[in-house]
MOPAC internal coordinates of N, CA, C and O (Angstrom, degrees):
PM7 1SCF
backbone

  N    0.0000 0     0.00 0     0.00 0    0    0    0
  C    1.4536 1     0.00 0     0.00 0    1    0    0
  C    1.5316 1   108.97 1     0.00 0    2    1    0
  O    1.2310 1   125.59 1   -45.65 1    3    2    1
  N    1.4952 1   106.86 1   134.35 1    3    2    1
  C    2.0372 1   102.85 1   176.73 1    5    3    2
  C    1.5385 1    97.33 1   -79.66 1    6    5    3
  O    1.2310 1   132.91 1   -10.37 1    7    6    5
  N    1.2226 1    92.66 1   169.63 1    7    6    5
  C    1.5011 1   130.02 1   163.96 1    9    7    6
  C    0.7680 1   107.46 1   -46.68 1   10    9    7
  O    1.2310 1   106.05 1   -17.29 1   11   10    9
  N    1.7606 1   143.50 1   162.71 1   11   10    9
  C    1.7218 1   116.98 1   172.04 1   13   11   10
  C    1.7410 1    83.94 1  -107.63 1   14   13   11
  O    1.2310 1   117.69 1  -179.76 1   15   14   13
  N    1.3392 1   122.01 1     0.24 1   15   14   13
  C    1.8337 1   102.36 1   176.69 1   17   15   14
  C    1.4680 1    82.27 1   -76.94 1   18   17   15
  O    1.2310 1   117.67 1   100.61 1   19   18   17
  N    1.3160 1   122.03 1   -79.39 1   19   18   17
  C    1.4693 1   114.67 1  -153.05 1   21   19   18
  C    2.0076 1   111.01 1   -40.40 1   22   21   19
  O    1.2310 1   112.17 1   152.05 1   23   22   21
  N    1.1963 1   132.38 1   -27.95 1   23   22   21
  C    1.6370 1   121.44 1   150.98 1   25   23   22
  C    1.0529 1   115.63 1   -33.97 1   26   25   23
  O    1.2310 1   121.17 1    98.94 1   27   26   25
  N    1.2968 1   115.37 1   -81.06 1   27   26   25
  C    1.3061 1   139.80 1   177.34 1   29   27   26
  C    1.4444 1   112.36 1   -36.33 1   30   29   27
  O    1.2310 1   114.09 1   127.09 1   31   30   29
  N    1.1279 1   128.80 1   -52.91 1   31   30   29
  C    1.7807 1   134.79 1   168.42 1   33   31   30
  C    1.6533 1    89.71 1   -58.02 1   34   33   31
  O    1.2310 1   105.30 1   105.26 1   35   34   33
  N    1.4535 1   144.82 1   -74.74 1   35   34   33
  C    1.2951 1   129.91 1  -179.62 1   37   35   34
  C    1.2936 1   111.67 1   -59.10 1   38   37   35
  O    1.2310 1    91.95 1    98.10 1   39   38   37
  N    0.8285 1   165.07 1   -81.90 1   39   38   37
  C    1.2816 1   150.72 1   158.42 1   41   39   38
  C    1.5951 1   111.14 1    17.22 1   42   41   39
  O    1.2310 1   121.36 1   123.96 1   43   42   41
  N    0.8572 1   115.00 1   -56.04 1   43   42   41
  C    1.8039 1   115.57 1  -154.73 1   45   43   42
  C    1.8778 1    87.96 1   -99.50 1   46   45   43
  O    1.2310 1   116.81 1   157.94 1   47   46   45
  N    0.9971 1   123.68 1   -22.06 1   47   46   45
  C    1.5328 1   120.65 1  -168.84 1   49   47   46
  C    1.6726 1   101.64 1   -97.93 1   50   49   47
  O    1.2310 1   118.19 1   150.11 1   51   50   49
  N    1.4773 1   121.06 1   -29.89 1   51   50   49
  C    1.4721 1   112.30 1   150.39 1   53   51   50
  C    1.2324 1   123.27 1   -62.19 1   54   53   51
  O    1.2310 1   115.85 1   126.88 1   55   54   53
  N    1.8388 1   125.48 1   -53.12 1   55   54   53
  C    1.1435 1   106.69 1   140.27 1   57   55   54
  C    1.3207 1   160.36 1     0.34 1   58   57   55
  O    1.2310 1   121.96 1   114.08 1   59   58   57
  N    1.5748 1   113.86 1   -65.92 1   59   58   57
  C    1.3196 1   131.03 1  -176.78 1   61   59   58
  C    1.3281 1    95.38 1   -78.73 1   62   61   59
  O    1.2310 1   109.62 1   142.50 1   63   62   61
  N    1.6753 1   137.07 1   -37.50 1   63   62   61
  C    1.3603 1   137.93 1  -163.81 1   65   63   62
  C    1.5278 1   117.31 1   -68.51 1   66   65   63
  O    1.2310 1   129.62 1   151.87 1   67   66   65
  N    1.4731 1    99.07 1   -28.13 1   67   66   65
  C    1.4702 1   128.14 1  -169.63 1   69   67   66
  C    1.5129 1   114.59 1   -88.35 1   70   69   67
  O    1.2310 1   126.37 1   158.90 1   71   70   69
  N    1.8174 1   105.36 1   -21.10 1   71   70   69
  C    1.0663 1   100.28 1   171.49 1   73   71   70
  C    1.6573 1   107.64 1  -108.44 1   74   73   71
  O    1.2310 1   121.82 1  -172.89 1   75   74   73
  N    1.1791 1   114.13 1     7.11 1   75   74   73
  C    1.7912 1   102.72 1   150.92 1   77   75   74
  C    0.9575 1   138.85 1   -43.79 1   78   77   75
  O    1.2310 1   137.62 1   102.55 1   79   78   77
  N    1.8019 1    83.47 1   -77.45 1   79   78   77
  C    1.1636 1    97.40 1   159.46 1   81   79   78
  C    1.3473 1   148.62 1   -27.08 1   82   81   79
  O    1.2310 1   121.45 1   116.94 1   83   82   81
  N    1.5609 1   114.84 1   -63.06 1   83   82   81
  C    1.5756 1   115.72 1   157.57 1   85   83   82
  C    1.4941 1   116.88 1   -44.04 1   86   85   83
  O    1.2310 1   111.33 1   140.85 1   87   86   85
  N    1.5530 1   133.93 1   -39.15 1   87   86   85
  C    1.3679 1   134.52 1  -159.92 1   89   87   86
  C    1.8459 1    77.09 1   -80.21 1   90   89   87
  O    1.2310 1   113.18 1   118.01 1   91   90   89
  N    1.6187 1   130.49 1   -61.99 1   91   90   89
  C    1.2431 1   100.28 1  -163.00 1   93   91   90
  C    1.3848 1   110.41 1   -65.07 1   94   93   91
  O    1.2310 1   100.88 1   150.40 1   95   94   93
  N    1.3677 1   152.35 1   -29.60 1   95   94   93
  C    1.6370 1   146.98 1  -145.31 1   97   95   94
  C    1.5764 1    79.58 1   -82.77 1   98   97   95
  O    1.2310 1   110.71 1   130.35 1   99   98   97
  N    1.8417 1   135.07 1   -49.65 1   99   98   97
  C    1.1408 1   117.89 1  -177.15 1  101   99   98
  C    1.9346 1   134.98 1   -38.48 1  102  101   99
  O    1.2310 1   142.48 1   133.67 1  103  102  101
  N    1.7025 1    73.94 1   -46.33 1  103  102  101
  C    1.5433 1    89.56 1  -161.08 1  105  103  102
  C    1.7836 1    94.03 1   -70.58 1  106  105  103
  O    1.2310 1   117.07 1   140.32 1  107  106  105
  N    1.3219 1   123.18 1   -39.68 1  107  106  105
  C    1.3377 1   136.35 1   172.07 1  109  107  106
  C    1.5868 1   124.93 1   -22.45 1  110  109  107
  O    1.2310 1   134.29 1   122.10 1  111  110  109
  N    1.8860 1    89.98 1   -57.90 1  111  110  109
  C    1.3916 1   118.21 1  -170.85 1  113  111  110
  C    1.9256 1    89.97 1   -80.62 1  114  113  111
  O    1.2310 1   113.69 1   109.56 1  115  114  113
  N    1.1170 1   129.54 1   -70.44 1  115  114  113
  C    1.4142 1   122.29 1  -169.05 1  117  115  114
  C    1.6773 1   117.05 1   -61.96 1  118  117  115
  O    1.2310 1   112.25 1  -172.30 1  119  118  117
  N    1.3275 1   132.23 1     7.70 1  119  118  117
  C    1.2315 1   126.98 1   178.51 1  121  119  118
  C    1.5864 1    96.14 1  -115.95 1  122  121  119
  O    1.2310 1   120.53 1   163.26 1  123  122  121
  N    1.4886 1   116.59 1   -16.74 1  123  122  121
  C    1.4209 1   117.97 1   160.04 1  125  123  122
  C    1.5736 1   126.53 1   -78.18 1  126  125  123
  O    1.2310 1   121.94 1   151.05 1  127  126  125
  N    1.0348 1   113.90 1   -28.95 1  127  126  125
  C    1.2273 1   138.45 1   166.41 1  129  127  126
  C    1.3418 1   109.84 1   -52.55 1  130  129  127
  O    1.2310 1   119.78 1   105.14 1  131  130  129
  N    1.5010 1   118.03 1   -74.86 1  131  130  129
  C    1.2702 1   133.44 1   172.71 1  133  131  130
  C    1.8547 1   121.82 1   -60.24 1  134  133  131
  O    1.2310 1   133.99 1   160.75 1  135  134  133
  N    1.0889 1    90.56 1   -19.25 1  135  134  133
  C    1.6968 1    91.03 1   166.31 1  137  135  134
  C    1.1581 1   123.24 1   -89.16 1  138  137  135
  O    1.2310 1   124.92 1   133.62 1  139  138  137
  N    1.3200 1   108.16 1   -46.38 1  139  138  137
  C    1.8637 1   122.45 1   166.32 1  141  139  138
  C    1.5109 1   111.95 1   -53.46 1  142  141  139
  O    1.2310 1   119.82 1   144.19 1  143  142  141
  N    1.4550 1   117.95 1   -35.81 1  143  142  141
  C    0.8791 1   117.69 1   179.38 1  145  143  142
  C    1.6254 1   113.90 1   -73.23 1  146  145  143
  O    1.2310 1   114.99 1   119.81 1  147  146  145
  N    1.0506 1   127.11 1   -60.19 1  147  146  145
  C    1.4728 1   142.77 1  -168.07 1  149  147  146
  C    1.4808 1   101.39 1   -53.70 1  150  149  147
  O    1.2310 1   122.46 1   140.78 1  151  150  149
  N    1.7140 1   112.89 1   -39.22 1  151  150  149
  C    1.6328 1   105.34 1  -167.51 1  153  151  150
  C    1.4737 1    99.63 1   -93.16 1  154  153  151
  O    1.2310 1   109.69 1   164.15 1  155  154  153
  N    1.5705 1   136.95 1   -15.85 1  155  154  153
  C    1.4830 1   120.91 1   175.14 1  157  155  154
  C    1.2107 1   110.69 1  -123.97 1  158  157  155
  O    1.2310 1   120.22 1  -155.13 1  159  158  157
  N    1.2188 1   117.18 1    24.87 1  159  158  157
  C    2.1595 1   105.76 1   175.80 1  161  159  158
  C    1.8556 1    88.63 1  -111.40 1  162  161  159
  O    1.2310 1   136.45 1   -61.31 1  163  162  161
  N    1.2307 1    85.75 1   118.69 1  163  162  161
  C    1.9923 1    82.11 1   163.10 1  165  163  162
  C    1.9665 1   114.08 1   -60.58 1  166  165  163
  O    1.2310 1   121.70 1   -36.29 1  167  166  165
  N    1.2494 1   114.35 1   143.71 1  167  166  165
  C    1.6407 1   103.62 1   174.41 1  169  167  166
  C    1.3771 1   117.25 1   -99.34 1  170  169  167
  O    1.2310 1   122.39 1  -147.40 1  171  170  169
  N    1.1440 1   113.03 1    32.60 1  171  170  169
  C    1.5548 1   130.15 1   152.18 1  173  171  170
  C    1.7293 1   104.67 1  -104.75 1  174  173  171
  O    1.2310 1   124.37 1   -78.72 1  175  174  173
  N    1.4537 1   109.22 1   101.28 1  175  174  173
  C    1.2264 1   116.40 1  -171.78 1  177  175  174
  C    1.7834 1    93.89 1   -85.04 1  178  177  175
  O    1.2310 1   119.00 1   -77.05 1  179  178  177
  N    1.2873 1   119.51 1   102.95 1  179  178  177
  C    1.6495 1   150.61 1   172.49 1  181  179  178
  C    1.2910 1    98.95 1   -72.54 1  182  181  179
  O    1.2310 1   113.32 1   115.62 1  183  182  181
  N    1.4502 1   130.24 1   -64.38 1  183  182  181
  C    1.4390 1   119.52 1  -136.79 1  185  183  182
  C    1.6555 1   100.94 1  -134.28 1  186  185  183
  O    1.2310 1   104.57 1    11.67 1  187  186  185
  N    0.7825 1   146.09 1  -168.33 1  187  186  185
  C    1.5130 1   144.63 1   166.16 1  189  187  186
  C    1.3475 1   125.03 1   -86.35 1  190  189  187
  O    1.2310 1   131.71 1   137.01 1  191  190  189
  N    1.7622 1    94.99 1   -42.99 1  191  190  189
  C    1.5402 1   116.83 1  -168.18 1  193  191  190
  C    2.0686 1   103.47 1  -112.65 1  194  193  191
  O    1.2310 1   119.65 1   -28.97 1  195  194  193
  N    0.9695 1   118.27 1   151.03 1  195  194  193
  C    1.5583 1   128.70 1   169.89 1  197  195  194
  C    1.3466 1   102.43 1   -44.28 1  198  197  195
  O    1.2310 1   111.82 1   -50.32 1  199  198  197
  N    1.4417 1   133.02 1   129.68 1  199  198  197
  C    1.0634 1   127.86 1   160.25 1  201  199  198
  C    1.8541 1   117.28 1   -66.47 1  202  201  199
  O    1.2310 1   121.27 1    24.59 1  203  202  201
  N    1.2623 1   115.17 1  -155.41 1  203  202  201
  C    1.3508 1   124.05 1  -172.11 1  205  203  202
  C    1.5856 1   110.17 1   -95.02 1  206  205  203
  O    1.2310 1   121.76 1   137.40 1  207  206  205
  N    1.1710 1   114.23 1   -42.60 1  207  206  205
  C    1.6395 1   125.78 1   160.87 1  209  207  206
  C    1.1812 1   118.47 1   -71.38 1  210  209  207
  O    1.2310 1   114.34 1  -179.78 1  211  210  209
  N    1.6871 1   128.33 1     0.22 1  211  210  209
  C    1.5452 1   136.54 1  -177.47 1  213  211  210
  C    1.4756 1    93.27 1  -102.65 1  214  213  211
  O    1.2310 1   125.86 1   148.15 1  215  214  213
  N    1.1044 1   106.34 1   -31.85 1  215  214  213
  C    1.8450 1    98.67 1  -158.59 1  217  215  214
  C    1.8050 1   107.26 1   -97.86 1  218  217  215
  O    1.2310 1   124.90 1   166.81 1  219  218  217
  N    1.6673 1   108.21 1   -13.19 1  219  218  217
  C    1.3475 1   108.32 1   175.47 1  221  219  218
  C    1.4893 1   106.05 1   -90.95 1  222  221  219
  O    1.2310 1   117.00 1   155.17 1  223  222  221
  N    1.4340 1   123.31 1   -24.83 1  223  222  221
  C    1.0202 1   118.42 1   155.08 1  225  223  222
  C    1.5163 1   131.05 1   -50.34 1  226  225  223
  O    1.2310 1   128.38 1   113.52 1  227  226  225
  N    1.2196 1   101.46 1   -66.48 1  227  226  225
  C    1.9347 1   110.35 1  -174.29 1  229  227  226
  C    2.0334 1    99.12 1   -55.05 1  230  229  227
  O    1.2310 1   121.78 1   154.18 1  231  230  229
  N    1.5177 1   114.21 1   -25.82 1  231  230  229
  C    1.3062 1   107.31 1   176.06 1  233  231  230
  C    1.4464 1   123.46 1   -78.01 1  234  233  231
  O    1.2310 1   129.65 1   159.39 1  235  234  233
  N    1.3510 1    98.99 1   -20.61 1  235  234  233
  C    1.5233 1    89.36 1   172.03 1  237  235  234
  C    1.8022 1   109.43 1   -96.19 1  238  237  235
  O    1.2310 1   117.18 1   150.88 1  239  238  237
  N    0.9620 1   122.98 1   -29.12 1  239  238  237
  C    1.2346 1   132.29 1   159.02 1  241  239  238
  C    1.7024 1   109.14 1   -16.35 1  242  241  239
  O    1.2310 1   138.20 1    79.69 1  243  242  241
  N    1.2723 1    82.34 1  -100.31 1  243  242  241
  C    1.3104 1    94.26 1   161.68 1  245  243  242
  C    1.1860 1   144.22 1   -28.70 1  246  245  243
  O    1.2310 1   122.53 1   142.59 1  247  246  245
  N    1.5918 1   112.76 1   -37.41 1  247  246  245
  C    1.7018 1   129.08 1   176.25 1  249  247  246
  C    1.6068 1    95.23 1   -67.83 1  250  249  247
  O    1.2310 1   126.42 1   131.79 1  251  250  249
  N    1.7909 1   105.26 1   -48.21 1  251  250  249
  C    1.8305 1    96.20 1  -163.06 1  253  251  250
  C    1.6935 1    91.55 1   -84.30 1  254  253  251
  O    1.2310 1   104.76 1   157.03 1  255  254  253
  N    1.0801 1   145.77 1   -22.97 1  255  254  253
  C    1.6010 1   110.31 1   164.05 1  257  255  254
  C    1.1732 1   129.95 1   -71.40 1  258  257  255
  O    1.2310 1   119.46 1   166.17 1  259  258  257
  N    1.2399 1   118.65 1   -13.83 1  259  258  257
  C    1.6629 1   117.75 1   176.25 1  261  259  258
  C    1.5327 1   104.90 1   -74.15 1  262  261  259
  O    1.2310 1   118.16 1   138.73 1  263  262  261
  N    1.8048 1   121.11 1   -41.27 1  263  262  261
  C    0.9451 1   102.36 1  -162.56 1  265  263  262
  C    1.9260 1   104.31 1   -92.81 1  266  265  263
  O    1.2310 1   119.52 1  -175.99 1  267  266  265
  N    1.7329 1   118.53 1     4.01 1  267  266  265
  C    1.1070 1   100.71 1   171.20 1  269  267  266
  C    1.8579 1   119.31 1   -69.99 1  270  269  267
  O    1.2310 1   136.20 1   130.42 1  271  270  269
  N    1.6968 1    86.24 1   -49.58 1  271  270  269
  C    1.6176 1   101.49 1  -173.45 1  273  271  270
  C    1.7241 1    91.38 1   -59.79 1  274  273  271
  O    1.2310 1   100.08 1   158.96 1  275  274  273
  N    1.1893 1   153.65 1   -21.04 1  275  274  273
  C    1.0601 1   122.79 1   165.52 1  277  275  274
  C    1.5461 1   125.44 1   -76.95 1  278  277  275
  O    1.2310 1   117.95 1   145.10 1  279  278  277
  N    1.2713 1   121.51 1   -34.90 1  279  278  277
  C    1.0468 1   129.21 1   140.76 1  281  279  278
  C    1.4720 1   149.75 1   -13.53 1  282  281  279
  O    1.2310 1   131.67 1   142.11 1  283  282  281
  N    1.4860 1    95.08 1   -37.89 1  283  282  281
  C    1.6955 1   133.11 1  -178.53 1  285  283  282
  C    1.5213 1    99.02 1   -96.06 1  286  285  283
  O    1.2310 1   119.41 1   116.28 1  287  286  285
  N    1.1146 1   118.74 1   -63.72 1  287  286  285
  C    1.7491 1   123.85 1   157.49 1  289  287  286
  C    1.2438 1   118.65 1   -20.19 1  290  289  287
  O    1.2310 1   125.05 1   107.18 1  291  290  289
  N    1.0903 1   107.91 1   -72.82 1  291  290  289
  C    1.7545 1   114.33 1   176.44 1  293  291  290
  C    1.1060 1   109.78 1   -52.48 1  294  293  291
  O    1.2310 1   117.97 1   117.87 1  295  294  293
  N    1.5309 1   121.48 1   -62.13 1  295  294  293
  C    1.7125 1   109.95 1  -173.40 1  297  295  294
  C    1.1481 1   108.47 1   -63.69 1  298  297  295
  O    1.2310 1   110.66 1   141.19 1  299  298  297
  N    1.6804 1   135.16 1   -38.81 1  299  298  297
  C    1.5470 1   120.57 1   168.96 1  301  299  298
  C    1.5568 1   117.37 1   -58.63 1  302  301  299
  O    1.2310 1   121.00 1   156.38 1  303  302  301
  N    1.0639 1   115.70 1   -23.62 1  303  302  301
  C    1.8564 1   110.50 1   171.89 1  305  303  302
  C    1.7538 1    98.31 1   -83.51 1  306  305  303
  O    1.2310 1   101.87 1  -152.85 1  307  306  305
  N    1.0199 1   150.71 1    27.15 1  307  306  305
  C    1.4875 1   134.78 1  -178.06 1  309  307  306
  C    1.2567 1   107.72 1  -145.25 1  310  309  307
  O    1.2310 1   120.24 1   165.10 1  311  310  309
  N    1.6035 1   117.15 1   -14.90 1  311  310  309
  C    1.6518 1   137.16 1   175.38 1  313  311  310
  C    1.7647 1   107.40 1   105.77 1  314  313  311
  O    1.2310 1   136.56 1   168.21 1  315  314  313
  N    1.4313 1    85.54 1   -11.79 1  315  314  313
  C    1.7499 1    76.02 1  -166.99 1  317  315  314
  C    1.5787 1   106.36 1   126.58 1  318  317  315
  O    1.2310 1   120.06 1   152.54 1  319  318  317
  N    1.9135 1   117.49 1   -27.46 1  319  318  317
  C    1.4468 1   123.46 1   171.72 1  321  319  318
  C    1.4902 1   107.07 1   -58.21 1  322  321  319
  O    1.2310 1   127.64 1   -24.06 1  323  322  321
  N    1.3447 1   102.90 1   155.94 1  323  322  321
  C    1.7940 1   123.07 1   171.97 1  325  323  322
  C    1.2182 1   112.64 1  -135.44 1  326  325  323
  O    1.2310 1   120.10 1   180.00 1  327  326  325

Protein backbone atom coordinates (compact mmCIF):
# COMPACT_ATOMS: atom_id res chain seq x y z
CA UNK A 1 0.00 0.00 0.00
CA UNK A 2 1.52 3.82 -0.84
CA UNK A 3 1.75 6.50 1.39
CA UNK A 4 -1.25 8.64 0.84
CA UNK A 5 1.45 11.84 0.56
CA UNK A 6 3.31 10.04 -2.07
CA UNK A 7 -0.58 9.71 -4.10
CA UNK A 8 -1.14 12.88 -3.46
CA UNK A 9 2.49 14.11 -4.80
CA UNK A 10 1.32 11.88 -8.07
CA UNK A 11 -1.79 13.07 -8.17
CA UNK A 12 -0.99 16.75 -8.48
CA UNK A 13 2.13 16.00 -10.91
CA UNK A 14 -0.34 14.07 -13.33
CA UNK A 15 -2.30 16.92 -12.83
CA UNK A 16 0.21 19.58 -13.46
CA UNK A 17 1.33 17.33 -16.67
CA UNK A 18 -2.18 17.42 -17.92
CA UNK A 19 -2.34 20.87 -17.54
CA UNK A 20 0.63 21.57 -19.93
CA UNK A 21 -0.37 20.01 -22.00
CA UNK A 22 -3.69 21.85 -22.49
CA UNK A 23 -1.66 25.37 -22.11
CA UNK A 24 0.62 23.85 -25.02
CA UNK A 25 -2.42 22.29 -27.51
CA UNK A 26 -3.82 26.05 -26.70
CA UNK A 27 -0.99 27.98 -27.65
CA UNK A 28 -0.65 25.33 -30.71
CA UNK A 29 -4.22 25.86 -31.85
CA UNK A 30 -3.98 29.94 -31.63
CA UNK A 31 -0.56 30.42 -33.44
CA UNK A 32 -2.25 28.10 -36.07
CA UNK A 33 -5.12 29.97 -36.20
CA UNK A 34 -3.31 33.14 -36.52
CA UNK A 35 -1.04 31.98 -39.21
CA UNK A 36 -3.71 30.40 -41.36
CA UNK A 37 -5.35 33.24 -40.82
CA UNK A 38 -2.84 36.04 -41.72
CA UNK A 39 -1.60 34.02 -44.93
CA UNK A 40 -5.32 33.37 -46.53
CA UNK A 41 -7.96 36.01 -45.27
CA UNK A 42 -7.42 39.16 -47.44
CA UNK A 43 -7.43 42.38 -44.78
CA UNK A 44 -9.84 44.13 -46.78
CA UNK A 45 -12.80 42.57 -45.12
CA UNK A 46 -15.16 42.38 -48.72
CA UNK A 47 -17.66 39.92 -47.72
CA UNK A 48 -18.98 38.73 -44.33
CA UNK A 49 -18.36 35.09 -44.86
CA UNK A 50 -14.80 33.35 -46.27
CA UNK A 51 -14.91 33.14 -49.77
CA UNK A 52 -14.17 29.78 -51.73
CA UNK A 53 -10.36 30.47 -52.25
CA UNK A 54 -10.30 31.57 -48.34
CA UNK A 55 -11.63 28.40 -47.11
CA UNK A 56 -9.44 26.03 -49.48
CA UNK A 57 -6.75 27.86 -48.34
CA UNK A 58 -7.18 27.95 -44.41
CA UNK A 59 -7.93 23.96 -45.21
CA UNK A 60 -4.94 23.18 -46.46
CA UNK A 61 -3.16 25.36 -44.12
CA UNK A 62 -4.22 23.77 -41.59
CA UNK A 63 -3.93 20.10 -42.99
CA UNK A 64 0.06 20.97 -43.55
CA UNK A 65 0.43 22.30 -39.91
CA UNK A 66 -1.15 19.56 -38.21
CA UNK A 67 0.69 17.20 -40.17
CA UNK A 68 4.13 19.16 -39.76
CA UNK A 69 3.87 19.69 -35.88
CA UNK A 70 3.03 16.10 -35.90
CA UNK A 71 5.76 15.27 -37.75
CA UNK A 72 8.08 17.32 -35.41
CA UNK A 73 6.49 15.19 -32.52
CA UNK A 74 7.57 12.06 -33.80
CA UNK A 75 11.07 13.00 -34.55
CA UNK A 76 11.26 14.65 -31.01
CA UNK A 77 9.88 11.31 -29.44
CA UNK A 78 12.61 9.07 -31.48
CA UNK A 79 15.65 11.71 -30.91
CA UNK A 80 15.68 12.64 -34.33
CA UNK A 81 16.65 8.58 -35.43
CA UNK A 82 14.81 7.00 -38.57
Amino acid sequence: MECPLLVSIKIRQIFGMAEKEMEYRVELFNKMTQSCFNKCVDNKYKESELNMGENTCIDRCVSKYWHVTNLIGQLLGTGGKQ
